[in-house]
C-alpha positions in Angstrom: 64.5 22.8 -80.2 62.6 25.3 -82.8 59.1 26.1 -81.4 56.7 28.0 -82.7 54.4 30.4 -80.7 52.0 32.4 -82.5 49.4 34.8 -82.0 47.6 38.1 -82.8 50.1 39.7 -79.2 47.4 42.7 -79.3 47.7 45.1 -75.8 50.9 43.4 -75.0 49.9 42.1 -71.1 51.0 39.3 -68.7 49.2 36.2 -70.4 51.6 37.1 -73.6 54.4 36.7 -71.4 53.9 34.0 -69.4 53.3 32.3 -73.6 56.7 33.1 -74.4 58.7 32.5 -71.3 57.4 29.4 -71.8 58.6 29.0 -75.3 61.6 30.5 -74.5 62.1 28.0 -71.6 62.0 25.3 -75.0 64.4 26.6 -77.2 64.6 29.1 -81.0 61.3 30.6 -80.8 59.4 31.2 -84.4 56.9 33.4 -83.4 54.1 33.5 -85.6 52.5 37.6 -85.8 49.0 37.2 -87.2 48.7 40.1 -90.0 45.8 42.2 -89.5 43.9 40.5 -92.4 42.8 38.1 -89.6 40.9 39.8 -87.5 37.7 39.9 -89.1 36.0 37.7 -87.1 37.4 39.1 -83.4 35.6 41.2 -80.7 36.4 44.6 -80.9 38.4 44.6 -83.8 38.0 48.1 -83.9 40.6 48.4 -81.0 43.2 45.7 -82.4 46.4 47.4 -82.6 47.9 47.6 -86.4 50.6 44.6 -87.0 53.8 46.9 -86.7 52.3 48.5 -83.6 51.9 44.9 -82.1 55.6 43.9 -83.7 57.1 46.8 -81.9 55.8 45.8 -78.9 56.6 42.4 -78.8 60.3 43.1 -80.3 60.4 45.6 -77.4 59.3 43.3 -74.6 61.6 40.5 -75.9 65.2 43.1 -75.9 64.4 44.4 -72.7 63.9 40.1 -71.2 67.9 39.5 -73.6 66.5 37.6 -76.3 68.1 38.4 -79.7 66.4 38.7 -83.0 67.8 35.8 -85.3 70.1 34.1 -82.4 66.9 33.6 -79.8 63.8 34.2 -81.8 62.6 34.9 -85.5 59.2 37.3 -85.7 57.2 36.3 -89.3 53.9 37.8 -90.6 51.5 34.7 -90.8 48.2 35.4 -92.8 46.0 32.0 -91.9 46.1 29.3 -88.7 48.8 27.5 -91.0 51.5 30.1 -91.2 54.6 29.3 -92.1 54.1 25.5 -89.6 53.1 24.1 -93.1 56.1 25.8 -94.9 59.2 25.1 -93.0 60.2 21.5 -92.5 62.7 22.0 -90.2 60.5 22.6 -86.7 60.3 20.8 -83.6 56.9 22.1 -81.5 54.3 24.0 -81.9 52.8 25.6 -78.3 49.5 26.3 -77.8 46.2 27.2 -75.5 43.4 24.8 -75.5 41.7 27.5 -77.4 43.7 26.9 -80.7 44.8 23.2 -80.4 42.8 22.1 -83.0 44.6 24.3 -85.2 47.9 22.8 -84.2 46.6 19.4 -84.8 45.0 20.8 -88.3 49.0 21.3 -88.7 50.5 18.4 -88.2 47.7 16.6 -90.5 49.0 18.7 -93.0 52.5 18.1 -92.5 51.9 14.2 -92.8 50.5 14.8 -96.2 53.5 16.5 -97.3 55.5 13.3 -95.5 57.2 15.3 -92.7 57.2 14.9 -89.1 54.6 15.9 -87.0 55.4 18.7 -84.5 55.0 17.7 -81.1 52.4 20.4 -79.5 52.9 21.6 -76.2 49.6 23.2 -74.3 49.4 25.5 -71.9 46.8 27.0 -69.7 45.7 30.4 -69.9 47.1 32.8 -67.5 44.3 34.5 -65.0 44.1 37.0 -62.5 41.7 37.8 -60.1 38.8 38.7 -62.7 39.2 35.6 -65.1 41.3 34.9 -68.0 44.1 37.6 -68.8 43.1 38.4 -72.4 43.9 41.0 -75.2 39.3 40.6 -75.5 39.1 42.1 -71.8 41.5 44.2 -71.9 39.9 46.2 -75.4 36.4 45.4 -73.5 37.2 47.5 -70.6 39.1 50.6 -72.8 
């Protein structure tokens, strides 16, 4: 299976993890690396880490779990909440958090316009702790 996880993966932490173990646990993960054109609209932007900062981290995380660029996972710059899910036929899933299924769903609407097969979306929860929701937000909040 090809699934696609994406996200902006800013102060790499457990939630990110626990998102792609589980996309791992799926099949060929196409990870999705929002380019730092996005961010206009997030809190804190000031504290997002550039895109090749947040790229190293992630490619870093994933050698040191065994996963192999090109055999396990493919890492691609995506520049809207389309990416390349609009552009590449040949995909299976899509996972998500609740916060962004819409998106997904905005997907698949646009793959049935171009007559290709809807990716099947996978949700899962948000990781928390003891103070909440494990997010990139808190964690720039509290720096």
């Amino acid at each position: 299976m090809k699934i696609i996880a994406s996200g902006t993966f800013d102060h790499f932490h457990d939630g990110h993890k626990y998102f792609l173990q589980e996309a791992f646990n799926r099949g060929y993960v196409m990870i999705g690396l929002c380019a730092d054109s996005m961010f206009k609209t997030k809190e804190y932007v000031e504290k997002i880490y550039p895109y090749e900062k947040r790229k190293h981290d992630l490619v870093q995380y994933l050698t040191k779990k065994g996963h192999t660029y090109g055999k396990d996972y493919m890492i691609e710059k995506i520049e809207d909440k389309f990416g390349f899910a609009v552009n590449i036929r040949n995909i299976d899933a899509i996972l998500v958090t609740p916060e962004v299924r819409k998106n997904a769903e905005e997907i698949n609407e646009v793959r049935k316009g171009k007559e290709w097969h809807e990716l099947e979306i996978v949700e899962v929860p948000l990781l928390k702790d003891d103070k909440g929701v494990i997010s990139s937000t808190r964690l720039r909040q509290s720096e």
